[in-house]
GUVEXKE-702065 format. One record per residue (C-alpha): residue number from 1; x negated, y, z negated; residue in one letter. Coordinates in Angstrom, 3 decimals. Layout:
residues N
<NUM, <X, Y, Z>, A>
...
END
This chain:
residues 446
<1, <-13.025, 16.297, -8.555>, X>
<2, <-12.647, 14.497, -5.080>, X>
<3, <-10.235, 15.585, -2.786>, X>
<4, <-8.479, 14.207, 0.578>, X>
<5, <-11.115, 15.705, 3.357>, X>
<6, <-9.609, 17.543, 6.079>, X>
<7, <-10.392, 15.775, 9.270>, X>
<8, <-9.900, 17.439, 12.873>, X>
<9, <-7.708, 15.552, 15.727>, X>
<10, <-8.290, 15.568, 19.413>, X>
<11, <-4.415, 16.261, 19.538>, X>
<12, <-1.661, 19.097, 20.030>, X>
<13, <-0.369, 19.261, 16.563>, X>
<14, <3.363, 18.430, 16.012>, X>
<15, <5.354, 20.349, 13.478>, X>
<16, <6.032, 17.937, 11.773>, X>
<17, <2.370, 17.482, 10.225>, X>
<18, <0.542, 19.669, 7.654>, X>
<19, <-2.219, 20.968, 9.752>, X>
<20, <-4.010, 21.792, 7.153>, X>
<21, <-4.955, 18.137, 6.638>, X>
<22, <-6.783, 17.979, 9.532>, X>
<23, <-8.715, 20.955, 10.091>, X>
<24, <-12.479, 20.233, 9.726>, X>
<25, <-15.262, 18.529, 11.699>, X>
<26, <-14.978, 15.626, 9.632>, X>
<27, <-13.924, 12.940, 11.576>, X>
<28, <-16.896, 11.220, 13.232>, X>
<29, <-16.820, 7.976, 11.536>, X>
<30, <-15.865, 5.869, 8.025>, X>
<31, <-16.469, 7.925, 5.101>, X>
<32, <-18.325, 5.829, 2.452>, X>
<33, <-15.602, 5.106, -0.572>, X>
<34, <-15.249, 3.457, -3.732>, X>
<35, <-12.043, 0.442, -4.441>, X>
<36, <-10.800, 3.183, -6.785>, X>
<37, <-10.361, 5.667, -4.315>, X>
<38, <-8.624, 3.402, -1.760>, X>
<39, <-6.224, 1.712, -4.164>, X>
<40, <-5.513, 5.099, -5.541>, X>
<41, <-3.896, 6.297, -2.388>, X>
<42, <-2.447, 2.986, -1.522>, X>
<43, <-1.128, 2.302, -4.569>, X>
<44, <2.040, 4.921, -3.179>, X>
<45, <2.832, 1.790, -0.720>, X>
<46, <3.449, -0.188, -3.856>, X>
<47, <5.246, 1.903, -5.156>, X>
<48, <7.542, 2.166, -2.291>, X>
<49, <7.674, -1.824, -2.111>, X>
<50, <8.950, -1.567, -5.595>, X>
<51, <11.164, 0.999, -4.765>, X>
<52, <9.384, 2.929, -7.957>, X>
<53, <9.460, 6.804, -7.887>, X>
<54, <6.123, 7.980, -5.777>, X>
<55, <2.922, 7.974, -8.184>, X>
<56, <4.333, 5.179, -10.563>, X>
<57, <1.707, 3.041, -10.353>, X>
<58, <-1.319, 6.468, -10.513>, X>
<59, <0.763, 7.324, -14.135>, X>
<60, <0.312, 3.751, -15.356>, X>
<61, <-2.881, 3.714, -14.226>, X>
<62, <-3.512, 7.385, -16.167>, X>
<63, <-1.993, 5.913, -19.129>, X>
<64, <-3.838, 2.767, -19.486>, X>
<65, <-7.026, 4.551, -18.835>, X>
<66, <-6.506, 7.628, -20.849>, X>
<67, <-5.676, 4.659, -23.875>, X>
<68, <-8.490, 2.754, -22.825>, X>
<69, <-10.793, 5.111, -23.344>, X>
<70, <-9.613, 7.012, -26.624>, X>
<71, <-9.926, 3.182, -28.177>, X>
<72, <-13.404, 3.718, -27.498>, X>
<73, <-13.478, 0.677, -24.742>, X>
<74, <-16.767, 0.336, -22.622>, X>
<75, <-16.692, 1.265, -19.655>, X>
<76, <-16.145, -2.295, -17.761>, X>
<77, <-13.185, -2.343, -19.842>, X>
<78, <-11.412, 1.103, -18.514>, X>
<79, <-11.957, 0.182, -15.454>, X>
<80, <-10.681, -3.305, -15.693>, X>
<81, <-7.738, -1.824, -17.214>, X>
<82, <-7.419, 1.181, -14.395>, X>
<83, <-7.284, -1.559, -11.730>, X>
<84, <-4.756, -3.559, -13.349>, X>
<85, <-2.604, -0.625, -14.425>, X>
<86, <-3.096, 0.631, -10.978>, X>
<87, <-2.047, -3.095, -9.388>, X>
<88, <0.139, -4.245, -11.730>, X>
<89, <2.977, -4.673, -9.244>, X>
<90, <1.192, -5.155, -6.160>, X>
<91, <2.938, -8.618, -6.385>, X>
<92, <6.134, -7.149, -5.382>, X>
<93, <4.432, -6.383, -1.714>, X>
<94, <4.557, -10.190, -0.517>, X>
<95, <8.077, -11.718, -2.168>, X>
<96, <9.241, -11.886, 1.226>, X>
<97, <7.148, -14.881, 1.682>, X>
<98, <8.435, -16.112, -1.599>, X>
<99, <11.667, -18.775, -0.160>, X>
<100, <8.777, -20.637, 1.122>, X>
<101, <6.690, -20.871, -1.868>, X>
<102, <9.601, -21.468, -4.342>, X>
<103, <13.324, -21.828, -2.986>, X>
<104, <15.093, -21.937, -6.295>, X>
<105, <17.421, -18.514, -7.002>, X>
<106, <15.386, -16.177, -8.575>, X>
<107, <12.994, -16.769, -5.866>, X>
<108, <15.813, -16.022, -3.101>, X>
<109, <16.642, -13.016, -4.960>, X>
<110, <14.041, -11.317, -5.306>, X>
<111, <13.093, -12.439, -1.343>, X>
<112, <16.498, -10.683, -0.618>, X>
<113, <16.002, -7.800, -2.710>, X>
<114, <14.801, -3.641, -2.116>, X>
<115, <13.463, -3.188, -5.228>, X>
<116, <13.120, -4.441, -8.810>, X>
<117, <16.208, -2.794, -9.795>, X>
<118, <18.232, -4.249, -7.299>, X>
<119, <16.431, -7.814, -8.461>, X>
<120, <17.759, -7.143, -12.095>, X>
<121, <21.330, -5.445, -10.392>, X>
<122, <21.489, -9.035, -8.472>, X>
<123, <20.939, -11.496, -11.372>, X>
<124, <24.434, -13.328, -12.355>, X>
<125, <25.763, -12.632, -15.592>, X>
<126, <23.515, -15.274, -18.060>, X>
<127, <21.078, -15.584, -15.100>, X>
<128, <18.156, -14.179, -17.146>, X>
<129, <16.172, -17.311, -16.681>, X>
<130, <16.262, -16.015, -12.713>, X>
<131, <15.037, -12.729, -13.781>, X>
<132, <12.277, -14.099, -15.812>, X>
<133, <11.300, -16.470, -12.775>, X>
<134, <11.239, -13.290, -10.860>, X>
<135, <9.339, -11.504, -12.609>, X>
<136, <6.836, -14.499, -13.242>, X>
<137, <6.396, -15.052, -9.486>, X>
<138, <5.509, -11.528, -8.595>, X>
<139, <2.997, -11.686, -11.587>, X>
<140, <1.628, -14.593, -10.017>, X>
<141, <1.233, -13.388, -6.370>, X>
<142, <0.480, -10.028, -7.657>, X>
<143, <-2.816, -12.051, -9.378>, X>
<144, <-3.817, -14.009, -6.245>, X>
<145, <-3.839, -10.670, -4.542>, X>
<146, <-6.230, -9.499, -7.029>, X>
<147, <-8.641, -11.566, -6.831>, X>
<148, <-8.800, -11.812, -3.255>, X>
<149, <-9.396, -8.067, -3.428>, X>
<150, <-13.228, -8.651, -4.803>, X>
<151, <-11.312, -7.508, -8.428>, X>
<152, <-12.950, -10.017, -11.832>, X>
<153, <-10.518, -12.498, -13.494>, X>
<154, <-9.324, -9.999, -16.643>, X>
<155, <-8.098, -7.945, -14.057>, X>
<156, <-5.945, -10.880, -12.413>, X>
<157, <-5.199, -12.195, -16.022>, X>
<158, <-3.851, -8.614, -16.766>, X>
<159, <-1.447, -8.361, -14.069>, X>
<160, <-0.466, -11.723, -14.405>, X>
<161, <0.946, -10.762, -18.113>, X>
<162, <2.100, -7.292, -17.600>, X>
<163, <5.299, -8.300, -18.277>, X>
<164, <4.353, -10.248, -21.338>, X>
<165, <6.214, -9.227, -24.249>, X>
<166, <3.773, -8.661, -28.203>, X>
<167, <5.972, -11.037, -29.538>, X>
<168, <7.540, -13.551, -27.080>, X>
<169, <7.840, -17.157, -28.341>, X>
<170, <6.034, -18.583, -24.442>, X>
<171, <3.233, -16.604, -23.466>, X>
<172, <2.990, -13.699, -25.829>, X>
<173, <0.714, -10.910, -25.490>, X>
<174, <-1.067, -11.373, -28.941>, X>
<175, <-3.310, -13.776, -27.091>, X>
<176, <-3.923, -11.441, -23.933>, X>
<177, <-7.186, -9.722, -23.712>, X>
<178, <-7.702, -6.254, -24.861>, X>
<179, <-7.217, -5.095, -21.278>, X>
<180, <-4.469, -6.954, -20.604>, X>
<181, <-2.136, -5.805, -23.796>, X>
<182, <-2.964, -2.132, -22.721>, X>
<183, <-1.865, -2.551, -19.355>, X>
<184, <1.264, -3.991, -20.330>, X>
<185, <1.875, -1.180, -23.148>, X>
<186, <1.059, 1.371, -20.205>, X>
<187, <3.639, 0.019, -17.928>, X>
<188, <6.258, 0.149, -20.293>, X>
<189, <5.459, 3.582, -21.538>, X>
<190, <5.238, 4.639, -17.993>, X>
<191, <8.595, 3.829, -17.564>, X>
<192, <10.202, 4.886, -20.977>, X>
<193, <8.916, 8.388, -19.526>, X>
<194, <10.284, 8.074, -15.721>, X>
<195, <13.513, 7.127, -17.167>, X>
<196, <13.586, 10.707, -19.186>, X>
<197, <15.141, 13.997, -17.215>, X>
<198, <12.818, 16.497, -19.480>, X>
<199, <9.360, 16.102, -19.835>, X>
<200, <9.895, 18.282, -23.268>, X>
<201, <12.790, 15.498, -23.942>, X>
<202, <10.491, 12.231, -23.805>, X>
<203, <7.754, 14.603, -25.571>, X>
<204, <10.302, 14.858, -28.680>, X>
<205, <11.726, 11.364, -28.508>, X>
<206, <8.607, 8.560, -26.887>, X>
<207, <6.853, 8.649, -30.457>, X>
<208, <10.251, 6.946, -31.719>, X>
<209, <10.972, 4.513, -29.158>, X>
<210, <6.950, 3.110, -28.848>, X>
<211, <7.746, 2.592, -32.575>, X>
<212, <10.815, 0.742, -32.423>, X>
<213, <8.646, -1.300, -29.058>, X>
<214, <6.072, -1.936, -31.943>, X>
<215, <5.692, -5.316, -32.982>, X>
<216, <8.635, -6.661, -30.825>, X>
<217, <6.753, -5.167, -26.713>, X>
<218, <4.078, -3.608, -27.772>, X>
<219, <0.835, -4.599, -29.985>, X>
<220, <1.126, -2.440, -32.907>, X>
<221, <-2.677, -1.088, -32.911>, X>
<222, <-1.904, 0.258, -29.235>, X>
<223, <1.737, 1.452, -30.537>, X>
<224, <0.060, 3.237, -33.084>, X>
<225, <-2.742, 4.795, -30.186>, X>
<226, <0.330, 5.817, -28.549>, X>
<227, <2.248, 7.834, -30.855>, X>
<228, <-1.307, 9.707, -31.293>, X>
<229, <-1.549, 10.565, -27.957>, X>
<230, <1.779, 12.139, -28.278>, X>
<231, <0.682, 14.542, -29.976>, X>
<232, <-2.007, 15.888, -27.763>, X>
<233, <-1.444, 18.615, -25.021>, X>
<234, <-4.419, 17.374, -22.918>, X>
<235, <-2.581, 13.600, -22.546>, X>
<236, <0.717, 15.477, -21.012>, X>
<237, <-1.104, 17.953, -18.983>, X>
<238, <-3.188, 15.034, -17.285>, X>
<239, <0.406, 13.044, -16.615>, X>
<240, <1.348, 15.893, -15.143>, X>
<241, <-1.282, 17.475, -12.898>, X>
<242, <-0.541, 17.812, -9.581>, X>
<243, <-3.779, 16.482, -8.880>, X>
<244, <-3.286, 13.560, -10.623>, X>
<245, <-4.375, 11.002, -7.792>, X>
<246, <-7.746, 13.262, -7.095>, X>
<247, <-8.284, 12.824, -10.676>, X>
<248, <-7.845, 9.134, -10.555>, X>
<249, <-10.318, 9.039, -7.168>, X>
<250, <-13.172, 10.981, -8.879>, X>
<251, <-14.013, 8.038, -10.903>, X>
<252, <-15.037, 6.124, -8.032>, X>
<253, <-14.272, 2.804, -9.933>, X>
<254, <-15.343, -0.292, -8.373>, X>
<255, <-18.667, 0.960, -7.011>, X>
<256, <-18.908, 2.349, -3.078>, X>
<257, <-18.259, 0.013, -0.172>, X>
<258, <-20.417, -0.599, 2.435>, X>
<259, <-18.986, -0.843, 6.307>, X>
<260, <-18.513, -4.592, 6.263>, X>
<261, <-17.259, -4.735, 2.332>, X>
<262, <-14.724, -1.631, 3.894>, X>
<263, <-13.552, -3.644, 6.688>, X>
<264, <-12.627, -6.781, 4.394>, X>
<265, <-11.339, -5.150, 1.890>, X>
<266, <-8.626, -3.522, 3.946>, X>
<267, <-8.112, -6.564, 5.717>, X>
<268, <-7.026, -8.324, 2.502>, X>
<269, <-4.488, -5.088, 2.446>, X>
<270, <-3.542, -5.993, 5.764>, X>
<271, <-3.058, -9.207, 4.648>, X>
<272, <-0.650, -8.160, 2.488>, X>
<273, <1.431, -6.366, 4.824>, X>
<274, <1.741, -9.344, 7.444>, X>
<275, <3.018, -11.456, 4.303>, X>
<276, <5.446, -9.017, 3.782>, X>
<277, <6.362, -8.228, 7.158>, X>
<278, <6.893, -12.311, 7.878>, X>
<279, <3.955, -12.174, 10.241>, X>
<280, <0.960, -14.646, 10.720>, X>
<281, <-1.726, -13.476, 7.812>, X>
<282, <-4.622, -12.133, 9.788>, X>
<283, <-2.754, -10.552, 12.553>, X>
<284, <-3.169, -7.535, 11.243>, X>
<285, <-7.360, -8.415, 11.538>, X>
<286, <-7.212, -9.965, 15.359>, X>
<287, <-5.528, -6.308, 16.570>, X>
<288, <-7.632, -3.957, 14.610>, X>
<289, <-10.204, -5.820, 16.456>, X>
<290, <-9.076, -5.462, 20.037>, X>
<291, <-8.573, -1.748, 18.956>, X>
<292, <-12.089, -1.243, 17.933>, X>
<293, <-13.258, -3.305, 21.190>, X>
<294, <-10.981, -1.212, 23.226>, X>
<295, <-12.155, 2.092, 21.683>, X>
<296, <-15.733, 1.317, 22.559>, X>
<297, <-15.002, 0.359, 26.167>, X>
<298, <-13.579, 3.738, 26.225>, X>
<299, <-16.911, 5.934, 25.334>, X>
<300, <-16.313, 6.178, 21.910>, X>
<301, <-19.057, 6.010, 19.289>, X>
<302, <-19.564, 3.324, 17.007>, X>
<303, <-18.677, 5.606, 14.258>, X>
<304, <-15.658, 6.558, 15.853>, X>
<305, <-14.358, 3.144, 16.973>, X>
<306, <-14.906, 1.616, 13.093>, X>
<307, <-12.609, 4.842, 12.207>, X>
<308, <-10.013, 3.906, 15.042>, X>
<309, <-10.274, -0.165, 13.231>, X>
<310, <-9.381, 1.013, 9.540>, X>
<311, <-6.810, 2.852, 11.193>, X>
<312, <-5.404, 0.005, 12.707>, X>
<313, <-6.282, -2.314, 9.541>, X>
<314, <-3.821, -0.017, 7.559>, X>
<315, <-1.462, 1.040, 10.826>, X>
<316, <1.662, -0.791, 8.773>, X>
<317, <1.371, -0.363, 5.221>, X>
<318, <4.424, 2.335, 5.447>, X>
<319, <6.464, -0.838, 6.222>, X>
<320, <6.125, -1.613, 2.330>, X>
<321, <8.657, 0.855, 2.365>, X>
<322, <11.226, -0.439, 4.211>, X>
<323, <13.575, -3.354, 2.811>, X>
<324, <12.954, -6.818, 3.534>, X>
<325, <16.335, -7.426, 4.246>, X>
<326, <15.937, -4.876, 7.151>, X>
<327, <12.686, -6.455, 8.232>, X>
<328, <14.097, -9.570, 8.225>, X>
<329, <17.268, -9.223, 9.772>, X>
<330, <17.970, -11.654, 12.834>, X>
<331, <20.507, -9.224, 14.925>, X>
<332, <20.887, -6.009, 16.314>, X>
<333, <19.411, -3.111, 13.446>, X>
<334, <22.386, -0.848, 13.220>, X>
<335, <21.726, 3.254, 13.670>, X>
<336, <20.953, 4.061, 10.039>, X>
<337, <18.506, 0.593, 9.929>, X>
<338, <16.444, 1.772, 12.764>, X>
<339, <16.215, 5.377, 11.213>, X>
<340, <15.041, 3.533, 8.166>, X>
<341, <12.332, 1.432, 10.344>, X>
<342, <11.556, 4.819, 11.911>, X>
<343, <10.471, 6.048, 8.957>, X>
<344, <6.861, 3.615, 8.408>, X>
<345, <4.249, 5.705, 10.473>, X>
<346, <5.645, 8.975, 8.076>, X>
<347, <5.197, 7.056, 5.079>, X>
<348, <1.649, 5.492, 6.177>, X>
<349, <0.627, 8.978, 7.576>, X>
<350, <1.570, 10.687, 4.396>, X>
<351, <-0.407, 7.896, 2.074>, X>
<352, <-3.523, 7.880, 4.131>, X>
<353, <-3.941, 11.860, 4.444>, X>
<354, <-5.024, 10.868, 0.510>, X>
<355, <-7.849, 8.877, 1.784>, X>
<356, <-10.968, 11.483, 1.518>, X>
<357, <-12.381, 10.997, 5.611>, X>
<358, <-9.097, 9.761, 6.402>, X>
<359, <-7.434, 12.366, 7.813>, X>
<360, <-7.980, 11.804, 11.477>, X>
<361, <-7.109, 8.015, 10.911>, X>
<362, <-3.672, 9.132, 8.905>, X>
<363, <-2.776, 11.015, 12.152>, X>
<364, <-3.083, 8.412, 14.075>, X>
<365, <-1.452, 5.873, 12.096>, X>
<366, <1.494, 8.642, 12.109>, X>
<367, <1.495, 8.784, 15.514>, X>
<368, <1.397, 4.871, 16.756>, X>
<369, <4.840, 4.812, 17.674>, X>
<370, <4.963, 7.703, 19.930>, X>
<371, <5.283, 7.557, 23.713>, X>
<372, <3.687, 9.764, 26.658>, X>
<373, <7.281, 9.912, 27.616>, X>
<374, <8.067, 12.236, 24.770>, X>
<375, <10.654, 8.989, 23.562>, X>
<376, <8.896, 7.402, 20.602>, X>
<377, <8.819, 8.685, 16.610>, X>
<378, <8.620, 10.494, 14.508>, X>
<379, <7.599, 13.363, 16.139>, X>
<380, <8.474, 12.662, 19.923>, X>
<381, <5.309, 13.947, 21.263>, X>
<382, <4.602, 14.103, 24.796>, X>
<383, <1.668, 13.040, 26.907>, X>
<384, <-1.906, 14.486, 26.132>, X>
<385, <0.174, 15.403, 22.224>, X>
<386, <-0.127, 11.752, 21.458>, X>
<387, <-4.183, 10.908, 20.479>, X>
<388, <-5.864, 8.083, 22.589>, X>
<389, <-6.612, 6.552, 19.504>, X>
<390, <-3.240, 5.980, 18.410>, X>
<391, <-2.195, 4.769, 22.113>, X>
<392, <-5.040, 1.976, 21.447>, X>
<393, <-3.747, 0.985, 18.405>, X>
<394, <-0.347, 0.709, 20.255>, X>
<395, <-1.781, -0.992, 23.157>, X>
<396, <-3.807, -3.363, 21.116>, X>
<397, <-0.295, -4.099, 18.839>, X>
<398, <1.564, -4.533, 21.406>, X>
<399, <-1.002, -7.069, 23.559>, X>
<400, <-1.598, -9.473, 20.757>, X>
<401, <2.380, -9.655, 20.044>, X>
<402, <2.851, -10.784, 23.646>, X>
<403, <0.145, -13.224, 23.382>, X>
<404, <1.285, -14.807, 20.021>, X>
<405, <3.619, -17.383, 19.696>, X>
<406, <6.813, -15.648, 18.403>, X>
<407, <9.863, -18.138, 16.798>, X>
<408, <12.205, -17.253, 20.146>, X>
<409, <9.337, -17.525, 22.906>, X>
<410, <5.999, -19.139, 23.491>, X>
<411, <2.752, -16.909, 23.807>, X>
<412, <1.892, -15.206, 27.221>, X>
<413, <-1.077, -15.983, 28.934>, X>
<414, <-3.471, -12.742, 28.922>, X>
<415, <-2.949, -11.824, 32.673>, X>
<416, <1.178, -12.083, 32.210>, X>
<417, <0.928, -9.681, 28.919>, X>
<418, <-0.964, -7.377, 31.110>, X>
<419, <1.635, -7.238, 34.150>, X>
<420, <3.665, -6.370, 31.095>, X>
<421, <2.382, -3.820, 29.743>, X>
<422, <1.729, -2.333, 32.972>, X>
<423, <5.322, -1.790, 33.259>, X>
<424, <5.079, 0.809, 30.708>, X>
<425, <2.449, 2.759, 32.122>, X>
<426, <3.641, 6.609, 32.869>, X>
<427, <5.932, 6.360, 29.665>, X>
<428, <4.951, 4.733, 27.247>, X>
<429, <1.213, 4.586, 27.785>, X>
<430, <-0.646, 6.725, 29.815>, X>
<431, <-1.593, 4.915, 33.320>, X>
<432, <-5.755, 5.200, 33.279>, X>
<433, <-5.922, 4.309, 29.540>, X>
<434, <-4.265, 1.169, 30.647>, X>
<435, <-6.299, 0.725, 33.242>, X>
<436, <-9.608, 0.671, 30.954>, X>
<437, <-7.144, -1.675, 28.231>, X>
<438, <-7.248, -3.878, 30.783>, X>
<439, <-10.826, -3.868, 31.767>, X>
<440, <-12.236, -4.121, 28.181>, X>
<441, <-9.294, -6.517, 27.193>, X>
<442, <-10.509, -9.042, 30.628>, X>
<443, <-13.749, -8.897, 29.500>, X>
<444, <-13.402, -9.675, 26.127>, X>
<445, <-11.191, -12.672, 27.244>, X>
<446, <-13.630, -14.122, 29.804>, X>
END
């Protein structure tokens, strides 16, 4: 069974980490990993976007496949139906972009909302055309995002219909794929259970509500399945294992991926968190980029400088957790909105750690935000405490946001960004790594 590796840091620990995440030699380079492993840990991010308990989308994903594979499926099939199970909301991560897609109501809604519950807490009463347009368009972007991700078209089709009902009179599921009726039967299972305080409670009482979902939510052959796997200790132990996400990762679904497969693959992730985060889609590419440039121009291996560009690929994805509204706010964050925003490199740090090889990258992530001054979060480290690596990520962040157009200025010229950021050195960069920033960055610009 794979588990996260523990890689060293070049770093005072803070107390606020779990050292024991980052306590072996293992941090050289980019670990070779399968789709299934990555999306396994970064599924937590959608869950967070959804505002979903943590491991939502990993039980759905159990579910489906533990379904899947008692039905006697082939093995294509399981795993189309793990990646679907496991992305079935990733469509939630980008409806901030959604006003400019589709500006009718349900689209502003669920722009403007936290969560799917606040989406279906916000609907007007007899406004359950707005929740079905909601849910429609997250199905749809959550599709597109799919595909994009390398992932085949019963995958897409599957998340585009997880909210599909068995017998709805537009788009029911008894015309769905195989795949795509488990993965919708998974999701709502999945949730029956969250919604139950006692795992001995839903034990007693799921078999009767999949049967009363029978016929009306559910296909009736999977219903059936269902209430069978009820029964079984080995289904609820699994659901419940602690190790659920290793688990999940030792499949290695999706095959392994090569340096250059890696390095798109997260971009498309990346992609995903500009959408969400209202920036240009690619920024996220152009910095992790400079950082790898910038991380070879200061003696680091290749190996190391392709670790310090996934890190900056994925230096964001904790922002899934934070509202859009807060994102998006024009004015002044108020105390408790900025401790919110404060709280992305914790909840990227924490999701990465799950990455096996990623240790050394999750500290860094955790730490891009922190100052030489001791002033930056979460942890307030102080000078030689923060890691070079995640002062280039925060050099090379905060370099291409000066020289990008931005909707209250017009883009810097190179040399003015520079005199900029030169201003910070001594407290919130160190003074000789910005020296070398500059060096590499000149070069790279001539």
């Amino acid at each position: 069974m794979a588990m996260a590796s523990k890689a060293s840091i070049q770093a005072v620990r803070a107390e606020f980490l779990d050292p024991t995440l980052y306590d072996d030699a293992g941090v050289s380079g980019v670990p070779r990993l399968s789709k299934g492993t990555i999306l396994t840990a970064i599924s937590r991010a959608l869950d967070l976007a959804e505002g979903r308990r943590s491991g939502h989308a990993q039980r759905v994903a159990y579910v489906g496949s533990f379904l899947a594979e008692d039905m006697g499926l082939p093995p294509a099939q399981v795993e189309e139906v793990f990646f679907a199970c496991l992305l079935h909301d990733v469509g939630m991560a980008t409806m901030r972009t959604v006003p400019r897609m589709e500006p009718s109501r349900g689209a502003r809604i669920i722009a403007n909302a936290a969560s799917a519950k606040e989406i279906l807490n916000s609907m007007p009463a007899g406004g359950w055309n707005d929740v079905i347009e909601a849910l429609n368009l997250h199905c749809e972007a959550g599709a597109k995002i799919v595909r994009r991700l390398g992932l085949n078209e019963n995958v897409a089709q599957a998340v585009a219909t997880h909210h599909d009902c068995w017998d709805a009179s537009s788009a029911p599921l008894g015309a769905a794929s195989i795949v795509a009726r488990i993965v919708a039967a998974a999701d709502r299972v999945e949730s029956m259970i969250d919604g139950e305080a006692s795992p001995l409670m839903v034990r007693r009482r799921g078999p009767q509500i999949v049967r009363e979902m029978s016929g009306r939510e559910i296909d009736p052959e999977i219903a059936a399945r269902l209430v069978g796997l009820a029964s079984r200790d080995e289904f609820w132990l699994g659901l419940y294992d602690n190790d659920l996400a290793a688990a999940l990762m030792a499949a290695n679904y999706g095959g392994m991926l090569g340096r250059e497969d890696l390095f798109g693959f997260l971009g498309v992730v990346s992609d995903v968190v500009d959408s969400r985060n209202g920036r240009e889609v690619g920024r996220g590419r152009r910095v992790a980029d400079i950082a790898r440039t910038v991380a070879l121009g200061c003696d680091m291996t290749e190996r190391r400088a392709d670790l310090v560009k996934v890190a900056t690929l994925l230096q964001d994805i904790g922002t899934l957790g934070i509202p859009a509204s807060v994102l998006a706010k024009p004015d002044i964050l108020t105390i408790d909105e900025m401790s919110t925003v404060q709280l992305h490199p914790t909840y990227a740090r924490d999701i990465l750690s799950e990455i096996p090889g990623f240790g050394a990258a999750a500290w860094w992530v955790g730490c891009h935000h922190e100052r030489i001054d001791g002033k930056g979060y979460p942890g307030m480290l102080e000078g030689d405490e923060v890691p070079i690596e995640a002062q280039i990520i925060g050099l090379s962040e905060a370099f291409d946001a000066l020289t990008s157009d931005r909707p209250y200025r017009r883009a810097m010229a190179p040399a003015d960004a520079m005199t900029v950021m030169k201003g910070l050195a001594g407290t919130r960069f160190d003074g000789y790594l910005l020296g070398r920033f500059e060096s590499v960055v000149g070069l790279s610009q001539a």
